[in-house]
TIMI-2910 file (N, C-alpha, C, CB; in pm, 1 decimal, decimal comma, always signed):
<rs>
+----------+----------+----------+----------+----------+----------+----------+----------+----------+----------+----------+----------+------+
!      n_x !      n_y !      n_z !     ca_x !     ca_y !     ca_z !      c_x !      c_y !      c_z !     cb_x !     cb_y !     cb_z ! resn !
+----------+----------+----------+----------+----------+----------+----------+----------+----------+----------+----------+----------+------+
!  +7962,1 !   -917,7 !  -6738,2 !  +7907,9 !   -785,0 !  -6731,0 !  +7819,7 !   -755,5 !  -6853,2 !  +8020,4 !   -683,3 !  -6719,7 !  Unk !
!  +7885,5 !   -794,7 !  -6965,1 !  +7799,8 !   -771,7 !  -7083,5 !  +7674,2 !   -867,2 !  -7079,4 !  +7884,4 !   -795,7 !  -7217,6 !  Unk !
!  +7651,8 !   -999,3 !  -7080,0 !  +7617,0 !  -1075,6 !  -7045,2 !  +7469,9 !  -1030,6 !  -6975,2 !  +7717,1 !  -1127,8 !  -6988,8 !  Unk !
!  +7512,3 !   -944,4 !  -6801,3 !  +7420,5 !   -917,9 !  -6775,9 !  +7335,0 !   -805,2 !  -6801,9 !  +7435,2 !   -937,2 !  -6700,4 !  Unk !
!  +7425,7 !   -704,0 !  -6866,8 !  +7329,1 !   -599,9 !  -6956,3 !  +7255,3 !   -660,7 !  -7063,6 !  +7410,9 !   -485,9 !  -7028,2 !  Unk !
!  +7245,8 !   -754,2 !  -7099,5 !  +7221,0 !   -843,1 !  -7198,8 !  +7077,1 !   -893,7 !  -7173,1 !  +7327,3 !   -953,2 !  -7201,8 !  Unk !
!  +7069,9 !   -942,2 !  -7037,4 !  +6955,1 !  -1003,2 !  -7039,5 !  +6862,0 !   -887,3 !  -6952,0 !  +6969,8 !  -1160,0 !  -6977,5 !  Unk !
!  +6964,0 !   -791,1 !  -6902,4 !  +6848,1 !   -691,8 !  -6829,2 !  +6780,2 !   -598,1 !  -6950,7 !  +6929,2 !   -575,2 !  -6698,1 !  Unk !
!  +6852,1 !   -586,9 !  -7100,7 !  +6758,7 !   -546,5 !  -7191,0 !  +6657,4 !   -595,0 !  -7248,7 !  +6799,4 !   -519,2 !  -7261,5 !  Unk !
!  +6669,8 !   -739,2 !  -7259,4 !  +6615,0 !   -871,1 !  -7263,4 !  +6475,2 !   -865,1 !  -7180,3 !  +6723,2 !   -979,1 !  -7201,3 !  Unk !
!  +6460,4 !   -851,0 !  -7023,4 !  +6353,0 !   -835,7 !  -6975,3 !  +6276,4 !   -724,6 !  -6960,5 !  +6363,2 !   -874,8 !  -6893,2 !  Unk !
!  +6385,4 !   -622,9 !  -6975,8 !  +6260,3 !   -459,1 !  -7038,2 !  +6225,0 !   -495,4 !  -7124,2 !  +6303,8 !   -296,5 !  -7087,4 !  Unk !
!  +6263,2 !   -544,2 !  -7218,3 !  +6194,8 !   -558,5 !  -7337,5 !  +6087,3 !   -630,2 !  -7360,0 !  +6262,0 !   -593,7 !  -7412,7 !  Unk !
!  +6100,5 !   -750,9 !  -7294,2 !  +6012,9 !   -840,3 !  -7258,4 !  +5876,1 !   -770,6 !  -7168,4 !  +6098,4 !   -946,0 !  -7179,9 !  Unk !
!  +5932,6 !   -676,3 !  -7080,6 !  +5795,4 !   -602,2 !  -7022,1 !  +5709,5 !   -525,0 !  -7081,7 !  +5815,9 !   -525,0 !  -6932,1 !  Unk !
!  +5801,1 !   -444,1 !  -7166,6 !  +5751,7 !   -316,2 !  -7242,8 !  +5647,4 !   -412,9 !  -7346,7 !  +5900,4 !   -207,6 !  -7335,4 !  Unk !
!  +5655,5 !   -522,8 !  -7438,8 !  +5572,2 !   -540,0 !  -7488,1 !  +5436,1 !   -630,9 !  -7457,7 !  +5627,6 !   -554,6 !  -7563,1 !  Unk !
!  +5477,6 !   -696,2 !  -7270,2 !  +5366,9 !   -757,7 !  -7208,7 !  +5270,7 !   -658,5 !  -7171,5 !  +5405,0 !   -835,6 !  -7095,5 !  Unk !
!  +5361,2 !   -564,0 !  -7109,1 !  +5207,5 !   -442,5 !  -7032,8 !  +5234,1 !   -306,5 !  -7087,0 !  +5204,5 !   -410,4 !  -6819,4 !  Unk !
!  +5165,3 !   -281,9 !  -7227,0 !  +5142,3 !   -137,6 !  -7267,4 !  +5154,7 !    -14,3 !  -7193,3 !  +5031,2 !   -129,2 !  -7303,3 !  Unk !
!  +5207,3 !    +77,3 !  -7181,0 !  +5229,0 !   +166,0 !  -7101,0 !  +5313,7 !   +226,2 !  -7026,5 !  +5185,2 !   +153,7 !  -7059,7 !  Unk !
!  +5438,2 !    +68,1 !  -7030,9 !  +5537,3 !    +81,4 !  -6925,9 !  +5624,8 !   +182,2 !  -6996,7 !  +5613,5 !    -60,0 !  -6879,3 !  Unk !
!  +5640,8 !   +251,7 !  -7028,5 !  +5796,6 !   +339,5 !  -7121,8 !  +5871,2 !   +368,8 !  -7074,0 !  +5804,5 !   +457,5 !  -7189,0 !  Unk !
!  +5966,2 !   +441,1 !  -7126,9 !  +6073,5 !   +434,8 !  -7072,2 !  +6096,1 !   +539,7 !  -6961,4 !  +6159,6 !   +436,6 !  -7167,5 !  Unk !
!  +6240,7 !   +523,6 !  -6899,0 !  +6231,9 !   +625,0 !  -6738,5 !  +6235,3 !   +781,7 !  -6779,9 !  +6396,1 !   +596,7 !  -6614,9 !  Unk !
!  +6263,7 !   +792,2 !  -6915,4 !  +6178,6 !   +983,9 !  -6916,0 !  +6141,3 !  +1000,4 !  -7032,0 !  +6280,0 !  +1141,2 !  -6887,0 !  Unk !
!  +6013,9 !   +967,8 !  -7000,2 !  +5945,9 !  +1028,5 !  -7116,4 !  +5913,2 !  +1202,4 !  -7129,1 !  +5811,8 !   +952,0 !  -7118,1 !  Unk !
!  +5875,0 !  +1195,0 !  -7295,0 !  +5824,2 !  +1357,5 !  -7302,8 !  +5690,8 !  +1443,0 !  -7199,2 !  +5765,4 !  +1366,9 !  -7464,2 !  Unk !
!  +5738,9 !  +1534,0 !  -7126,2 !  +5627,1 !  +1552,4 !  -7045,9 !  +5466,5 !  +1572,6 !  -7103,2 !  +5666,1 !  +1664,5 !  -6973,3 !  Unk !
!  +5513,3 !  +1598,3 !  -7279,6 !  +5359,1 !  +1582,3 !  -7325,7 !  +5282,4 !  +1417,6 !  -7334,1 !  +5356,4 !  +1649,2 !  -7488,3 !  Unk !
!  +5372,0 !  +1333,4 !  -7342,0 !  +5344,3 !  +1187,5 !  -7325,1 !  +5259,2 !  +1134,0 !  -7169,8 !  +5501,3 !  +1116,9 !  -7335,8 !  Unk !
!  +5390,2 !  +1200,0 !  -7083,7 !  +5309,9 !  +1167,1 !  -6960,6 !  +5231,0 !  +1187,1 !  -6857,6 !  +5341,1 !  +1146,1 !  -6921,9 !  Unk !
!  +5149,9 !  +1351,1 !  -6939,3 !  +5048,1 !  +1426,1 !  -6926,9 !  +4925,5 !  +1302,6 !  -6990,5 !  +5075,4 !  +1582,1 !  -7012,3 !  Unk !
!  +4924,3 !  +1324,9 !  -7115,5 !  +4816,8 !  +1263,5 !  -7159,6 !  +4778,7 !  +1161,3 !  -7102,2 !  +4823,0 !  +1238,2 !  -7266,1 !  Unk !
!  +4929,0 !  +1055,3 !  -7050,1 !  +4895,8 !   +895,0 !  -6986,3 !  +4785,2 !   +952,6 !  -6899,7 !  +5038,9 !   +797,2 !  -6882,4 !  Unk !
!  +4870,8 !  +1036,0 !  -6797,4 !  +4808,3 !  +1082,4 !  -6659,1 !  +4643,1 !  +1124,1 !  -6686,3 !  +4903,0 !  +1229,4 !  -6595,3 !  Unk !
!  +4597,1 !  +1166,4 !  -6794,5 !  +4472,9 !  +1221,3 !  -6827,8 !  +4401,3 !  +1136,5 !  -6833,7 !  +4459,3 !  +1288,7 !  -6927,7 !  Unk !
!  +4452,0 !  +1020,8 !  -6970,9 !  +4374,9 !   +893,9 !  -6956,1 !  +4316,1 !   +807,4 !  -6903,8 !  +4394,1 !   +850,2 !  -6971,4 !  Unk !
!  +4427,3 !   +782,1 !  -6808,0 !  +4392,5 !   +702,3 !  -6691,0 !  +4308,7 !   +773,3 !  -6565,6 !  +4524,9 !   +650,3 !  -6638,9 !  Unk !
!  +4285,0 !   +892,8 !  -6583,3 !  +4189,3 !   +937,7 !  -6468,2 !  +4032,2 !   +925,7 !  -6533,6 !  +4229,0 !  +1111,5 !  -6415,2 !  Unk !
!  +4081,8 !   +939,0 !  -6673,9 !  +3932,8 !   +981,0 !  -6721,7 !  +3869,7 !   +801,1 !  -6710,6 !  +3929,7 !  +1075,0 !  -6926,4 !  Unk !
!  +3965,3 !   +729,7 !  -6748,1 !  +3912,2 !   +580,2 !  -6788,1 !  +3861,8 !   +497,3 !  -6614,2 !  +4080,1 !   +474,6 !  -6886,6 !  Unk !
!  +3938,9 !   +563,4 !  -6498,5 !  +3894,0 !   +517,0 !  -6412,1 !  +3760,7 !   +560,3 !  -6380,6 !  +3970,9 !   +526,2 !  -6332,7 !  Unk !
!  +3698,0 !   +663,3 !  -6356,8 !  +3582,4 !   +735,2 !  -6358,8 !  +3525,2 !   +706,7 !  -6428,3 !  +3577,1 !   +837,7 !  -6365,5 !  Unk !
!  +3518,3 !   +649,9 !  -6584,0 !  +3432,4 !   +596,7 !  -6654,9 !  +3418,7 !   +463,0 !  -6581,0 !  +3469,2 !   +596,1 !  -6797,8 !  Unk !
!  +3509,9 !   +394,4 !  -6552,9 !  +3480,1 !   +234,9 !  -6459,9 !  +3437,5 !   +265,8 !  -6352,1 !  +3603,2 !   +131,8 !  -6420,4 !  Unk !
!  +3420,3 !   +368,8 !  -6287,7 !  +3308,0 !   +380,9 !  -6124,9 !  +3221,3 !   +441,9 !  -6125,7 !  +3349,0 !   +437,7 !  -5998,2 !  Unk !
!  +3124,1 !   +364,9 !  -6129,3 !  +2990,9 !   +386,7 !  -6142,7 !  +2950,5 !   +500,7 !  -6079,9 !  +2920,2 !   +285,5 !  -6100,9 !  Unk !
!  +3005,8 !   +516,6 !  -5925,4 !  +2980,5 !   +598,9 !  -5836,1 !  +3022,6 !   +741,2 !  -5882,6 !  +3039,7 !   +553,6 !  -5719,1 !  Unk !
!  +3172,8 !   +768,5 !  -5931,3 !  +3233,5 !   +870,8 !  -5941,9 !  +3185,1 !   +906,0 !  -6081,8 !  +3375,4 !   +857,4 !  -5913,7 !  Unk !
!  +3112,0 !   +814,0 !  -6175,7 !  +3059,8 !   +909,0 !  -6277,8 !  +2893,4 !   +953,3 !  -6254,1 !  +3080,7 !   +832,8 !  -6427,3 !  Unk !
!  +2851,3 !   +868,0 !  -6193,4 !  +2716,8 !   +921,7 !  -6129,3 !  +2727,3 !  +1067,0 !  -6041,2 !  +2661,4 !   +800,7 !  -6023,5 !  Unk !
!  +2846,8 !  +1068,3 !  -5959,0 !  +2853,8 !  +1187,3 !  -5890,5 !  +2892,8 !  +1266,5 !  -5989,5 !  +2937,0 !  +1192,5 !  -5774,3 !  Unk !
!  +2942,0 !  +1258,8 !  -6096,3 !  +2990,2 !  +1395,7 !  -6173,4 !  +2862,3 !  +1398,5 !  -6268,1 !  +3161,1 !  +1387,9 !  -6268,8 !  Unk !
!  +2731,8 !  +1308,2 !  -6322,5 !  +2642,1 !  +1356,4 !  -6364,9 !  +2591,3 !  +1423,3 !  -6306,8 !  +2585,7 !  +1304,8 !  -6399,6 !  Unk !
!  +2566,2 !  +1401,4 !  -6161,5 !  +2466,3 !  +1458,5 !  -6050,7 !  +2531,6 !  +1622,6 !  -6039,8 !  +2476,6 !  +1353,6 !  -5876,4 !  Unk !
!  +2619,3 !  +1634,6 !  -6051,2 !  +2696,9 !  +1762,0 !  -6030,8 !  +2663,9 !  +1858,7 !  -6135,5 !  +2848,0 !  +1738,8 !  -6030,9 !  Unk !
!  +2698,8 !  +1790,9 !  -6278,7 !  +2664,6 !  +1879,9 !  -6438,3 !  +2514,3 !  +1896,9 !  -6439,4 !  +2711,2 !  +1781,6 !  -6602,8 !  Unk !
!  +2420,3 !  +1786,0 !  -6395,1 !  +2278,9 !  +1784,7 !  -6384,4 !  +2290,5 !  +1730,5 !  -6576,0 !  +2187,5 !  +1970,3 !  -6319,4 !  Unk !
!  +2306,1 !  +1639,7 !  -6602,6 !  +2371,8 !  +1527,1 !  -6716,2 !  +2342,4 !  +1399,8 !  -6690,9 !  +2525,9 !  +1522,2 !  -6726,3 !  Unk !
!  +2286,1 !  +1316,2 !  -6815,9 !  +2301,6 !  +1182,6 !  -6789,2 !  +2404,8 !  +1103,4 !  -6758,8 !  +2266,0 !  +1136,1 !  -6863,7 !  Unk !
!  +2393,4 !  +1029,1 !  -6663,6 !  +2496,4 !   +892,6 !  -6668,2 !  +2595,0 !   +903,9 !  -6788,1 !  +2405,9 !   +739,6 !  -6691,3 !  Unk !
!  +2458,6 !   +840,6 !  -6859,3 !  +2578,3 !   +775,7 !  -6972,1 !  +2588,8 !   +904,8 !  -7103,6 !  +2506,1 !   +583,9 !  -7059,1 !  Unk !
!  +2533,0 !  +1025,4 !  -7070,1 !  +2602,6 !  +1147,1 !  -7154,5 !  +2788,4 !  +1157,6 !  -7087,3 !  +2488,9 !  +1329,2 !  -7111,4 !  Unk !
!  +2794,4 !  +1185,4 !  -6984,9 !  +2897,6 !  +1182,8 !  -6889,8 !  +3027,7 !  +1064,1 !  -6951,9 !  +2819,2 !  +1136,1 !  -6732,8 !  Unk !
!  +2937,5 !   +959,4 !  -6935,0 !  +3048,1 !   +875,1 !  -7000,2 !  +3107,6 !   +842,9 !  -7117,0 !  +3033,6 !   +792,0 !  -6982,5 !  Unk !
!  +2980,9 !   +920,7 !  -7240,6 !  +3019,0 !   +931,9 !  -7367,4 !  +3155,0 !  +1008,8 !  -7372,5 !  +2910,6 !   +996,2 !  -7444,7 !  Unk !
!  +3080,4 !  +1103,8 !  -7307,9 !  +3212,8 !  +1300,3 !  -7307,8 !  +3348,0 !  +1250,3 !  -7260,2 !  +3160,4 !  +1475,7 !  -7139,9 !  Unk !
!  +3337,7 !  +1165,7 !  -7148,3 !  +3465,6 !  +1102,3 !  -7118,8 !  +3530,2 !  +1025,7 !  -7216,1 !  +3454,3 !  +1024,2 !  -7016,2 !  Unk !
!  +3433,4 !   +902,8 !  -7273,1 !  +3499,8 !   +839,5 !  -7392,9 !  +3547,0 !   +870,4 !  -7465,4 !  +3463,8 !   +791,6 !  -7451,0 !  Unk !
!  +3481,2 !   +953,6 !  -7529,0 !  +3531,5 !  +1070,7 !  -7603,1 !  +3653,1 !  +1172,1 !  -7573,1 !  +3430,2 !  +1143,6 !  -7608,1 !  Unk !
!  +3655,5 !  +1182,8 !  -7471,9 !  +3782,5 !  +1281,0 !  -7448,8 !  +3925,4 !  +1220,7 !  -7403,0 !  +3743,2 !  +1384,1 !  -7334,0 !  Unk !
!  +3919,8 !  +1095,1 !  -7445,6 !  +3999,3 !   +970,1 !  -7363,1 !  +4113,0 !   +960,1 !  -7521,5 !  +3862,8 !   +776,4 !  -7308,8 !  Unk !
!  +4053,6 !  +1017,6 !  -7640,6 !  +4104,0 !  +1046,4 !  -7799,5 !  +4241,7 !  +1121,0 !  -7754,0 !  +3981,4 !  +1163,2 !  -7913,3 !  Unk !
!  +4183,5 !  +1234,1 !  -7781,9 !  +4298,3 !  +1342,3 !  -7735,3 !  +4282,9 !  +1428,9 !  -7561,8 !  +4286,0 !  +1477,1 !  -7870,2 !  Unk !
!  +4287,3 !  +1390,9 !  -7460,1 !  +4282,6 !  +1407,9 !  -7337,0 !  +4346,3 !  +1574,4 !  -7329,6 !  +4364,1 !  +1281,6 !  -7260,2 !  Unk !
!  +4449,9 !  +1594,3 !  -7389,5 !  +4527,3 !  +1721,0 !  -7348,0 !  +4542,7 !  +1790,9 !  -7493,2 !  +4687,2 !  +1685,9 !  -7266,1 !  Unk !
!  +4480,1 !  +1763,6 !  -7575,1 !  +4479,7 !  +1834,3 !  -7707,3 !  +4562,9 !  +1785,9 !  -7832,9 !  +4523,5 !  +1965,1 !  -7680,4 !  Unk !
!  +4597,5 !  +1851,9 !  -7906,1 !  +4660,2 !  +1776,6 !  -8021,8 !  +4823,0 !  +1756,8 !  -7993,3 !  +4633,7 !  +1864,7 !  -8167,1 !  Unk !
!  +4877,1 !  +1646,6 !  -8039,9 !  +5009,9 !  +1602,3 !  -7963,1 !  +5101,4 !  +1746,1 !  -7986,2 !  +5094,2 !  +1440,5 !  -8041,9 !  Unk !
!  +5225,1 !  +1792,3 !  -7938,7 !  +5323,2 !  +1886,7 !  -7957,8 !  +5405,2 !  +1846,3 !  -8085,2 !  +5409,1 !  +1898,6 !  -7831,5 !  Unk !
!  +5427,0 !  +1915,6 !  -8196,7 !  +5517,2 !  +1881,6 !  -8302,9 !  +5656,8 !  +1845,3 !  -8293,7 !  +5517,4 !  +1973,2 !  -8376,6 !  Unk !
!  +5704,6 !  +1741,4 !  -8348,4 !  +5844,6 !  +1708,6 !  -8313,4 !  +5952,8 !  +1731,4 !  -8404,1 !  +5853,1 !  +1581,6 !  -8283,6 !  Unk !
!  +6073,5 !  +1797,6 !  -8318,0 !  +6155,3 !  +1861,9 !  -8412,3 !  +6238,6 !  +1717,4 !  -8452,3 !  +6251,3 !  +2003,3 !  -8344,2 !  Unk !
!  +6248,1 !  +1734,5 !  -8603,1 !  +6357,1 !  +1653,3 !  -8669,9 !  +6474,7 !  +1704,0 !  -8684,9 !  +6328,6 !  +1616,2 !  -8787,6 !  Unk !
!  +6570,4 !  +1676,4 !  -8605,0 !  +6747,6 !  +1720,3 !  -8626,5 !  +6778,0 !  +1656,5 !  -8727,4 !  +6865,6 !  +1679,3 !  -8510,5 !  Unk !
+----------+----------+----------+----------+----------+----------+----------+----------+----------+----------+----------+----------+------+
</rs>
């Protein structure tokens, strides 16, 4: 039994430091806001289409569009929430 808690910490662990991102099953909802932000903004910067349609929309360059995104990919949801030390 111990054994197999053993190696099932063993392969989270092993995941958590192969693919960035994975954390743990509850994170802080300010954590998994921002993920959620990131990853929308970073996909839209990778489709050509969906950032062309949002220049075409602002009446904005391409690649102004994708700067503002790059840029906002820093702090997505604003400055992190302060954490209380017990």
């Amino acid at each position: 039994s111990s054994e197999l808690r053993y190696t099932a910490n063993t392969q989270l662990e092993h995941l958590h430091a192969r693919y960035t991102g994975t954390g743990n099953t509850d994170p802080p909802d300010s954590d998994w806001l921002t993920h959620q932000h990131r990853d929308t903004l970073s996909s839209i910067v990778g489709h050509s289409t969906l950032t062309s349609f949002l220049a075409i929309a602002d009446g904005e360059a391409t690649a102004r569009v994708k700067f503002e995104m790059t840029e906002r990919m820093l702090q997505p949801c604003g400055p992190p929430p302060k954490k209380d030390d017990d």
